[in-house]
C-alpha positions in Angstrom: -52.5 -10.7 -15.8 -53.7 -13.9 -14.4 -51.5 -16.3 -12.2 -51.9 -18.7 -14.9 -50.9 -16.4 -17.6 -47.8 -15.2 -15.3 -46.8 -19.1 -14.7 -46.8 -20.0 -18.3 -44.3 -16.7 -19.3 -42.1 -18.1 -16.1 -42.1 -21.4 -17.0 -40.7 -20.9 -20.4 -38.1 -18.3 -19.5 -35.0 -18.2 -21.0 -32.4 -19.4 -19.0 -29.5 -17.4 -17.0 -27.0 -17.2 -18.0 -23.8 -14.8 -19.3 -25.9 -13.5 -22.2 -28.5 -11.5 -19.6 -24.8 -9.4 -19.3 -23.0 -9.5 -22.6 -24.1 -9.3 -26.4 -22.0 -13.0 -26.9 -22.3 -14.4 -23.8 -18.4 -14.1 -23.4 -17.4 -12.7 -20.6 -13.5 -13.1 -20.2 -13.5 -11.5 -23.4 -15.5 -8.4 -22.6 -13.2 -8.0 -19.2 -10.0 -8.7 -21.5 -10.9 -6.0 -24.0 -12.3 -3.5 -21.0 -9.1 -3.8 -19.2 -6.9 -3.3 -22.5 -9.0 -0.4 -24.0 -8.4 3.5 -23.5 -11.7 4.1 -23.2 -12.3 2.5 -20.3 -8.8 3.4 -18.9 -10.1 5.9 -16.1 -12.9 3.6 -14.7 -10.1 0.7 -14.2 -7.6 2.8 -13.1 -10.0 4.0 -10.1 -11.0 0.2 -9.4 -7.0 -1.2 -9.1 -6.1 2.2 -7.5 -9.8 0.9 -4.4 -8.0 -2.5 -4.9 -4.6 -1.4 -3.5 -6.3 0.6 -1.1 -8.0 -2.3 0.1 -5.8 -4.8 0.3 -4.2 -3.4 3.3 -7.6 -3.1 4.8 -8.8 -6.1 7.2 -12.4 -6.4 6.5 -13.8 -4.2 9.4 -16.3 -5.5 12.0 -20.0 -4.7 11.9 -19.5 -5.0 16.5 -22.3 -4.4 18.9 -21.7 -1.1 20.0 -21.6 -0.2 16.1 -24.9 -1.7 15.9 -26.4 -0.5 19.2 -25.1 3.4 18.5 -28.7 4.2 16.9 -31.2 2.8 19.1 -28.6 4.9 22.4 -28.2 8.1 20.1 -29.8 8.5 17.0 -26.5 8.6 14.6 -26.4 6.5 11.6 -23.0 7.3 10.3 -20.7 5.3 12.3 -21.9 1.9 11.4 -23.0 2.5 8.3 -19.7 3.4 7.0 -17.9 -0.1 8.2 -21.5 -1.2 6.2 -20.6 0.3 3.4 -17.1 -0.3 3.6 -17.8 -4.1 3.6 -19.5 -3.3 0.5 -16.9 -1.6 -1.2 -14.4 -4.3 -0.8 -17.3 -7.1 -2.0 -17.8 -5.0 -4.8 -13.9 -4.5 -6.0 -12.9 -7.7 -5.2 -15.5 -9.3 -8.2 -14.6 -6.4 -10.6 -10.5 -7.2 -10.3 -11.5 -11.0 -10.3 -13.5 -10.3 -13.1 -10.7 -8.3 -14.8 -7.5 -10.7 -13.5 -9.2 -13.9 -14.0 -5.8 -15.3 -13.0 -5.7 -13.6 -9.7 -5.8 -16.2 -6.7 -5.6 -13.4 -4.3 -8.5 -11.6 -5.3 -10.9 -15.1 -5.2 -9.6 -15.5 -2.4 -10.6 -12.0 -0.9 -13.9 -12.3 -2.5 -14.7 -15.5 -0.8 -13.8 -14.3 2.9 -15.8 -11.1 2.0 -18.8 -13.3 0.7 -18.3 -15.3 3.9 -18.6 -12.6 6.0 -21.8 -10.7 4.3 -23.8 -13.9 4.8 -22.4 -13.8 8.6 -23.6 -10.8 9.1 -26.6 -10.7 11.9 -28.7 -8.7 9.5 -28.4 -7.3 6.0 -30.1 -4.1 7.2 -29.5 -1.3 8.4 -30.0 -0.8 12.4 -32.7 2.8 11.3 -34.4 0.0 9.2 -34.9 -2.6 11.7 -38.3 -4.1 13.4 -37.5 -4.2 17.2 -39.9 -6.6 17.3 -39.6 -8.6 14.4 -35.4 -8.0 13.3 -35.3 -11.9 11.4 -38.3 -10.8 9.2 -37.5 -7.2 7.9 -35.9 -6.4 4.7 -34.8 -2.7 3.7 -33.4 -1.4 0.7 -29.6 -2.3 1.9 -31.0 -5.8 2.7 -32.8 -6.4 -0.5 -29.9 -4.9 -2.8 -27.5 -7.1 -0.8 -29.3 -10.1 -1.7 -29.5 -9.3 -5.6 -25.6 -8.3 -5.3 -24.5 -12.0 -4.1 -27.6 -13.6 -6.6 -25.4 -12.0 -9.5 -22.2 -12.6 -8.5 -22.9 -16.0 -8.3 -24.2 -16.2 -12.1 -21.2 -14.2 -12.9 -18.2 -16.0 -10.9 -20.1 -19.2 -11.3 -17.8 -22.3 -10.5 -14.8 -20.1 -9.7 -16.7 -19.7 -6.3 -16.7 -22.9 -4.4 -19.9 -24.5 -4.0 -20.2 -23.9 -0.4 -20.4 -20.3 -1.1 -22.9 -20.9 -4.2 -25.1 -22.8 -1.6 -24.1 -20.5 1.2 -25.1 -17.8 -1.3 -28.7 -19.2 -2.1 -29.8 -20.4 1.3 -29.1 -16.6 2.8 -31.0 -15.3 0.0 -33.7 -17.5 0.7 -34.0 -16.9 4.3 -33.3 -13.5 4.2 -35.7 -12.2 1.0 -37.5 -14.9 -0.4 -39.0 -16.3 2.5 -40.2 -13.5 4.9 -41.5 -11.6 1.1 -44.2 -14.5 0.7 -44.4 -15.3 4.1 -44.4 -12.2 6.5 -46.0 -9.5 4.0 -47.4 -7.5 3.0 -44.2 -5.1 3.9 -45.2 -1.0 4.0 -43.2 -0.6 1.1 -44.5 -2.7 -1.2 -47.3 0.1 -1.8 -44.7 3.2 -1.8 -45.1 5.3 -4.1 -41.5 6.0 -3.7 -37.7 5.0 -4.2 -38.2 1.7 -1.7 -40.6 -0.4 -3.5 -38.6 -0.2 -6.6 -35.1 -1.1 -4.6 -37.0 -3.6 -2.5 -39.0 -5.1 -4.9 -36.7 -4.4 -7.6 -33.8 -6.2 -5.7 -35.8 -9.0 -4.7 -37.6 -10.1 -8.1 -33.9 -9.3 -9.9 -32.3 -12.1 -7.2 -35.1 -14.5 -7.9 -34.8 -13.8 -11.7 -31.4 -14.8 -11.4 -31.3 -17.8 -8.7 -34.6 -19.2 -8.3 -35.6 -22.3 -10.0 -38.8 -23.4 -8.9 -41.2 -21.6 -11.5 -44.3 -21.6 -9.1 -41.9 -19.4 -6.3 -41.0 -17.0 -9.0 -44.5 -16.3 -10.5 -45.3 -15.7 -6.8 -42.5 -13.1 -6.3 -42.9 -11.7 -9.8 -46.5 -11.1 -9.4 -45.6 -8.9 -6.0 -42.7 -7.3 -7.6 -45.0 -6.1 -10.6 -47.2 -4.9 -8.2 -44.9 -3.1 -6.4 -43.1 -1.6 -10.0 -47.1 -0.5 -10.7 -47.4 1.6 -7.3 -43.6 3.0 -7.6 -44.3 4.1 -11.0 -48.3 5.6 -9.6 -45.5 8.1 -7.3 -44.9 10.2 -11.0 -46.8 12.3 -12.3 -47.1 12.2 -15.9 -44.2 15.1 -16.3 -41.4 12.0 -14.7 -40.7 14.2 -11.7 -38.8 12.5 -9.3 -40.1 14.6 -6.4 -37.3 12.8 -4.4 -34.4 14.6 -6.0 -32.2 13.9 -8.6 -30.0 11.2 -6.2 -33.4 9.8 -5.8 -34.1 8.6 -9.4 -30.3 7.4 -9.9 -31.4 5.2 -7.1 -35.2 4.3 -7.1 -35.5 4.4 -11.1 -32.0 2.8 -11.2 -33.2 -0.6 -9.5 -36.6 -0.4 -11.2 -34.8 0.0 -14.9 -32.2 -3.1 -13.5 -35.2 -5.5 -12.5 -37.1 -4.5 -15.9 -34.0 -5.2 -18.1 -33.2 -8.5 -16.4 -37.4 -9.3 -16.7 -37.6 -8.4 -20.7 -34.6 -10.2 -20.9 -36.3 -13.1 -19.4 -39.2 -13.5 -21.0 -38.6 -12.7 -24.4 -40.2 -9.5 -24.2 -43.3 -10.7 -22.7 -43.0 -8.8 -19.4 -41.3 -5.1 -20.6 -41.6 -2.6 -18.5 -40.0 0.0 -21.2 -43.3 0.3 -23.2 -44.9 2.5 -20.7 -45.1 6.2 -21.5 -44.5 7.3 -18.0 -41.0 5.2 -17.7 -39.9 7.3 -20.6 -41.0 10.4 -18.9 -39.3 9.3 -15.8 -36.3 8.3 -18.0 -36.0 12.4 -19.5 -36.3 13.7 -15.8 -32.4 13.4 -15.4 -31.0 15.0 -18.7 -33.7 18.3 -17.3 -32.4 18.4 -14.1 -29.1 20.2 -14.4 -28.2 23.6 -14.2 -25.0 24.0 -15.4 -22.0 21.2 -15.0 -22.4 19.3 -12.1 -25.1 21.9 -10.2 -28.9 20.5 -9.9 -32.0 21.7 -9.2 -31.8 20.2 -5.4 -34.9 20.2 -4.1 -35.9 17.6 -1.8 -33.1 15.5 0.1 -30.9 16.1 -3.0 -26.8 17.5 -2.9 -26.6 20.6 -5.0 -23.8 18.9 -7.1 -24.4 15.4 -8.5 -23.2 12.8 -11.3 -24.5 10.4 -13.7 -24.4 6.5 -13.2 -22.9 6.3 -16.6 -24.2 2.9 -17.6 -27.8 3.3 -16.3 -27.5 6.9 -18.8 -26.3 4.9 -21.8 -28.8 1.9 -21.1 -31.6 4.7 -21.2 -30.1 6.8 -24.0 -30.6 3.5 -26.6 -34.0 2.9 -25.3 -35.0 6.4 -25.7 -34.0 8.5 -28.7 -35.1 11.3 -26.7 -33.0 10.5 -24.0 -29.5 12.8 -24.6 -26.4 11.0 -22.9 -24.9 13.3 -20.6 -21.7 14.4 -21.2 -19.0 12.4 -20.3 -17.3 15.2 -17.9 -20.6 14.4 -15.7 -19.5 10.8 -15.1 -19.8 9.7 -11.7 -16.3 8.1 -10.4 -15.9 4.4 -8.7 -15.6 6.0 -5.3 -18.3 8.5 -5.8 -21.2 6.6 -4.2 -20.7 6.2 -0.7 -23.4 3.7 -0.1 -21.0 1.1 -2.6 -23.9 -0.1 -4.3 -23.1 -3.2 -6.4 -25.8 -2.7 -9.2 -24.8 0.3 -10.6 -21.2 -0.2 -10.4 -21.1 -3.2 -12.7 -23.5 -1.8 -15.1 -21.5 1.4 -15.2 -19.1 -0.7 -17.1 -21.0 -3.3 -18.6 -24.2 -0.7 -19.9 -21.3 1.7 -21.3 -22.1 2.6 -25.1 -18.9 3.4 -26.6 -20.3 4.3 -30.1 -22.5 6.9 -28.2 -20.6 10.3 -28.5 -22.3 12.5 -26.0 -21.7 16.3 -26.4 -22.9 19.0 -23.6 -25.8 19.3 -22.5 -27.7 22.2 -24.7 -29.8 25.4 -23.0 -33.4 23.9 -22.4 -36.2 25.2 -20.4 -39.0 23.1 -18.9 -42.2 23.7 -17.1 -42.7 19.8 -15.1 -46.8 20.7 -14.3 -47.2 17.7 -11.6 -44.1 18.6 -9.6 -44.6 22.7 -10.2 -40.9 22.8 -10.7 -39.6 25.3 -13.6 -36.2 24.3 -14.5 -34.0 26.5 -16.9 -30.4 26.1 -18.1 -29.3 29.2 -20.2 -26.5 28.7 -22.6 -24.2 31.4 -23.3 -20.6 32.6 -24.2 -20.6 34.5 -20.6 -21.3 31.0 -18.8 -24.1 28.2 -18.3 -26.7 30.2 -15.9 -29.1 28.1 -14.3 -32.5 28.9 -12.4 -35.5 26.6 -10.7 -38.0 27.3 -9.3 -40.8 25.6 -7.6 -44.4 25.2 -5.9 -45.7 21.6 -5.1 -47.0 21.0 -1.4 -45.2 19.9 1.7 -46.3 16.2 2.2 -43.9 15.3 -1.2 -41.2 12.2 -0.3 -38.3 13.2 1.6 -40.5 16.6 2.4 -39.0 20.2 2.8 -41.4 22.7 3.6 -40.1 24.7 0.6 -42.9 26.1 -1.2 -42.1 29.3 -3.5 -38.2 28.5 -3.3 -35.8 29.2 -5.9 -31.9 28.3 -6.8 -29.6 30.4 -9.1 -25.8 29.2 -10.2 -23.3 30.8 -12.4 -20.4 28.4 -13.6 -19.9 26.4 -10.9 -21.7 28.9 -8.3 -24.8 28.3 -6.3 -25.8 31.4 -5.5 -29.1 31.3 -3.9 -29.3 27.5 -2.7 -30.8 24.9 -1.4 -29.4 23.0 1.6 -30.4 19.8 0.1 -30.3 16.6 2.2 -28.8 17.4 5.8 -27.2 14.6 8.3 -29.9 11.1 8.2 -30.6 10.2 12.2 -33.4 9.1 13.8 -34.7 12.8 14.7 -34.2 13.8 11.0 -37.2 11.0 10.1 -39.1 11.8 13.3 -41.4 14.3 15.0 -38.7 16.9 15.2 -38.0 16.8 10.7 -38.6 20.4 10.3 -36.7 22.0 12.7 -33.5 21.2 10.8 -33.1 24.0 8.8 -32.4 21.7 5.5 -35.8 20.4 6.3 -37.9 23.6 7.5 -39.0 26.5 5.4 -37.0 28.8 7.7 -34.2 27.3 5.7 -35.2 27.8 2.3 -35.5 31.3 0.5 -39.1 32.0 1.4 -40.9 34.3 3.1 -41.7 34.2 7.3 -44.7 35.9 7.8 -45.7 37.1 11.1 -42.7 35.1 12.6 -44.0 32.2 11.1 -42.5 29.8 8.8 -44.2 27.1 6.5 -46.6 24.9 7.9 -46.1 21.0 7.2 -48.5 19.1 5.1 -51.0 18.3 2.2 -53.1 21.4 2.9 -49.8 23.4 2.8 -49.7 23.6 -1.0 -49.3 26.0 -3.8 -51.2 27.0 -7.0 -49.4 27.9 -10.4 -51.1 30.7 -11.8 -48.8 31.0 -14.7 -46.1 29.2 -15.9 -44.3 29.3 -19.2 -40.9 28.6 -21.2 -39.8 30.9 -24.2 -37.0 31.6 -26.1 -36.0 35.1 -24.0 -38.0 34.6 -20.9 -39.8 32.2 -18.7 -42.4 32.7 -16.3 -43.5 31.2 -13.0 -46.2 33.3 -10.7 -47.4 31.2 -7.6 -49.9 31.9 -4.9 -48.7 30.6 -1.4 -50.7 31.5 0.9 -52.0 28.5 1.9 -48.4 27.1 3.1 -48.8 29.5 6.4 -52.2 28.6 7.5 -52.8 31.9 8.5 -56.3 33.3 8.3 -55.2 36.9 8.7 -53.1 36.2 5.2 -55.4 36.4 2.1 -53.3 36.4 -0.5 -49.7 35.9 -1.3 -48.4 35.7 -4.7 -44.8 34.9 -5.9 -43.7 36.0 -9.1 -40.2 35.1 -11.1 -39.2 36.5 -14.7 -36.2 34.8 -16.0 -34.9 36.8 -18.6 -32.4 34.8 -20.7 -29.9 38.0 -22.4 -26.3 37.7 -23.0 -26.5 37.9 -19.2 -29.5 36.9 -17.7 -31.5 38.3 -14.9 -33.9 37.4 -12.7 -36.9 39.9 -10.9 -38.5 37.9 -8.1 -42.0 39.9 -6.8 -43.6 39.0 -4.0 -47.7 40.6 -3.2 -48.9 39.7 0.8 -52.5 40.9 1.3 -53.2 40.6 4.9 -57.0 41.2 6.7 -55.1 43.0 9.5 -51.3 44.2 9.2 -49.2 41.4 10.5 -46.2 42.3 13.0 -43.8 41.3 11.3 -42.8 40.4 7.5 -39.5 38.9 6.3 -38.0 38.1 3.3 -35.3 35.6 3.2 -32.7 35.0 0.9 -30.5 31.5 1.6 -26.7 31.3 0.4 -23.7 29.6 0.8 -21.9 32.7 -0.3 -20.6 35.3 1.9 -22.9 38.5 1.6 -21.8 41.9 1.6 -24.7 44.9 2.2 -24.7 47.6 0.5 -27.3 50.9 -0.2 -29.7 49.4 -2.2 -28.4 45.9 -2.2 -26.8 42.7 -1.1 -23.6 41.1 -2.8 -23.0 37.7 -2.7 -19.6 37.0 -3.4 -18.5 34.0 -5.8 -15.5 32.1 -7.4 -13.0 34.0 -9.4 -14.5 37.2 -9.1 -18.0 36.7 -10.1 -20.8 37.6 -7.8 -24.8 37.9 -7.9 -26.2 41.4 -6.7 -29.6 41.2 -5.3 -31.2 45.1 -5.7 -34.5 45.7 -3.5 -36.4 48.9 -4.4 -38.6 49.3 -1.4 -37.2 51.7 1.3 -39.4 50.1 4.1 -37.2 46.9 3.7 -34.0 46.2 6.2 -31.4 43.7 4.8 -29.5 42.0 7.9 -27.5 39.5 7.5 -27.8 35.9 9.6 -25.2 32.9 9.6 -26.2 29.7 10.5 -24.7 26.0 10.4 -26.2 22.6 10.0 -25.0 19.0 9.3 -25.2 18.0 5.9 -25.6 14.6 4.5 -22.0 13.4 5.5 -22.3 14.6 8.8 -19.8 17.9 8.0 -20.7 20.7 9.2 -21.7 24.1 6.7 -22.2 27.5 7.4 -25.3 29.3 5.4 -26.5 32.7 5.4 -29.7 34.1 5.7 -29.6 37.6 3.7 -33.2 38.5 5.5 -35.0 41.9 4.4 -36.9 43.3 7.4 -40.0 44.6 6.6 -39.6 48.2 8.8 -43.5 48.5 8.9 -45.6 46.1 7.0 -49.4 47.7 6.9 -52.3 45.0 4.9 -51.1 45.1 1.4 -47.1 44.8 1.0 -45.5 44.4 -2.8 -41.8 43.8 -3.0 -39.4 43.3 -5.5 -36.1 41.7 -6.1 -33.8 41.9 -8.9 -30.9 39.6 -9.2 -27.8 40.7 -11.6 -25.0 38.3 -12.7 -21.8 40.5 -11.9 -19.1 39.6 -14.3 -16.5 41.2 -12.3 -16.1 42.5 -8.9 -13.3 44.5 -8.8 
């Protein structure tokens, strides 16, 4: 679209106001009813039980040697949880002000919190900053915090003072709107990934709501929508979020926020929601679990996650194919630890209450851009779940993690994935894949001739089957080229999922090698503690359940490995490696793996 075309929808936007949030405009009235109603009883009850909690909390400092800690060590953690916590309280304190209009002490709260946020030496995050240029970056932290105080100011309106309204705006304007037409073009406004949708998303959704000079918004607009088109270019046209699951709560969140607040806007004019692939994106979530709360974790993804309930609902009335997760999957108040502001007012605001979402049903899916083959299996026994995937290993948030697999049972990962391990500066630097979250030698793949996955575009895999059915689904893969090893010709993964009262997986694995290697090694990665015995490994679960892995090639030595890492909270967790030795591998190697639900152990 032409600038002129773009200035003309602009100029004859609607205008802001309550409406862009509530059917009637009415806000007291929505907050009233919300407060009053059993159905939102548990979401208020978690935001006055964070209110209590907070008001005998000083608003902490953001000091120096907060600040400094990652440029002298690495670690992130430290300050970013006082960030975060500063967020938290900003966040509560215009929920309960929005649900005790009467309050004085909240308003009063909110104001010192607002106060402080625009005091702050810089909205983002110290791993985000320019040395050089600090005044004239903006990050995903600094970007969201801009479109958090650009909506609470439309939705407090003259119950803040107009100091901070203007406080409010000029921040705003020095902070995003200024360096984004000034100081670009910024890296991420060509991702193809989760940060030109936040950024971009962020920054067009602040302007949308606080600029009023139509000339500055058609310029921000325009390099939003161009941003949007190269965030949505990072999908295939299967809506894999090659990110993880966390990933598109956060990345397709802010896009679907900025494109709701656009259409909203402009009549209709500028609607995002008429794409194909943003309804393909939009499915990605609802195929994505396993079982309950377990995943398909690949990527820098937690192998347990919940749904921003609001975002879900918003999608779910969009979509007709779009199924509303069940309400067991809701993600609380306190879940995100990042206290994102976005999410956590449309989480009550986007609730549909005449949707009545049931569980989820068994579905299996073959996602051919991504190579991921997701199943859930439905039965009286339990809610099975098995992925598996190829891809190559330059995807965002890379793991070298061709070939690997996940199996739950009812709450159970069995075989797992990592997921996302501890964020410093090494994990994002020349030293990513020797974390074993991040390598190969941490995933359940093979090591051949003591060496793991290679890193990289050419380090890719190619589906030579794949297919869903009713009883069984199929995924074969030929790997070879993730080990860049010349004396490796071939090496082909297969996996039959067979979907019976109890299901069962058979994982075979073919090496064809020029010369025989030295060594050959079959991994197998659990959280579970392993027990060997003739014939197989055990892997213990909850309440007497376990997963029996049965190899039938004598030449093949299970030992057993533990390891630790740091996950994404900085905690420490202890995985095993259940590693099959080959005892002699010669040129042409075939070995199979069956793994059987066991119902009871004793």
């Amino acid at each position: 679209m032409e600038r002129s075309e773009f200035l003309t929808i602009v100029s004859s936007m609607k205008k802001v106001d309550r409406s862009l949030y509530y059917p009637d405009g009415d806000q007291k009235r929505f907050w009233s009813l919300a407060g009053e109603s059993s159905l939102y009883e548990t979401e208020i009850a978690e935001i006055r039980a964070e209110g209590q909690r907070l008001l005998r909390t000083p608003i902490p400092d953001l000091s120096y040697s907060l600040f400094s800690m990652y440029s002298l060590t690495g670690t992130r953690l430290d300050y970013e949880r006082v960030y975060f916590e500063r967020r938290r309280m900003l966040n509560t304190w215009v929920l309960l002000s929005l649900l005790e209009p009467e309050s004085q002490e909240y308003l009063t709260r909110l104001g010192d919190m607002v106060w402080s946020i625009c005091n702050e030496y810089t909205w983002c995050l110290p791993a985000h900053l320019d040395a050089v240029d600090m005044d004239k970056t903006i990050d995903l932290f600094s970007a969201e915090t801009g479109f958090a105080l650009s909506e609470i100011s439309v939705l407090l309106g003259d119950r803040l003072s107009p100091l901070l309204q203007f406080r409010i705006q000029e921040e705003v304007f020095k902070r995003l709107f200024m360096p984004f037409l000034t100081y670009g073009p910024y890296a991420w406004e060509t991702a193809t990934h989760n940060w030109a949708a936040v950024c971009a998303g962020s920054i067009g959704s602040a302007a949308l709501l606080i600029l009023k000079d139509p000339e500055a918004l058609t310029d921000i607009l325009m390099k939003a929508q161009g941003s949007m088109l190269c965030y949505l270019e990072g999908f295939g046209e299967d809506g894999a979020c090659l990110e993880g699951l966390s990933y598109w709560n956060y990345g397709f969140g802010y896009f679907v926020y900025y494109a709701d607040l656009l259409s909203q806007r402009s009549a209709g004019l500028l609607d995002w929601f008429v794409h194909d692939k943003v309804f393909s994106i939009a499915e990605f979530q609802q195929k994505c679990f396993l079982g309950g709360s377990l995943i398909a974790n690949f990527s820098d993804s937690q192998a347990e996650s919940h749904v921003h309930l609001g975002l879900s609902h918003y999608l779910a009335t969009k979509f007709p194919e779009v199924k509303a997760p069940p309400l067991s999957l809701r993600a609380t108040y306190y879940e995100d630890h990042c206290s994102r502001w976005a999410p956590a007012l449309r989480n009550i605001i986007w609730r549909d209450m005449e949707i009545d979402p049931l569980e989820w049903a068994a579905a299996s899916c073959y996602l051919p851009d991504a190579q991921w083959l997701i199943s859930r299996h439905v039965h009286k026994t339990g809610v099975y779940g098995f992925a598996a995937k190829g891809g190559n290993n330059n995807e965002p948030h890379n793991h070298n993690d061709l070939g690997q697999l996940i199996l739950t049972w009812d709450g159970t990962v069995f075989v797992s994935d990592l997921g996302s391990g501890e964020y410093t500066a090494g994990y994002f630097g020349a030293e990513r894949y020797s974390y074993d979250c991040n390598g190969s030698q941490g995933h359940s793949v093979p090591i051949v001739d003591g060496q793991v996955q290679a890193a990289g575009e050419q380090a890719k895999a190619f589906i030579l089957q794949a297919e869903t059915g009713q009883t069984e689904d199929v995924l074969i893969i030929e790997l070879s080229r993730a080990y860049l090893l010349d004396n490796l010709q071939r090496l082909t993964r297969s996996f039959v999922w067979q979907k019976g009262e109890t299901p069962q997986l058979t994982m075979t694995d073919e090496f064809h090698f020029v010369e025989a290697p030295e060594s050959l090694l079959e991994r197998i990665v659990s959280f579970c503690q392993p027990t060997m015995e003739v014939g197989s490994v055990t892997l213990t679960g909850e309440r007497g359940t376990g997963l029996r892995i049965v190899y039938t090639d004598t030449k093949l030595q299970p030992v057993i490995s533990e390891h630790s890492y740091r996950d994404h909270s900085g905690v420490v967790k202890t995985w095993f490696g259940i590693d099959f030795h080959s005892l002699k591998p010669g040129t042409n190697e075939c070995y199979k793996f069956e793994f059987q639900f066991i119902h009871n152990l004793s």
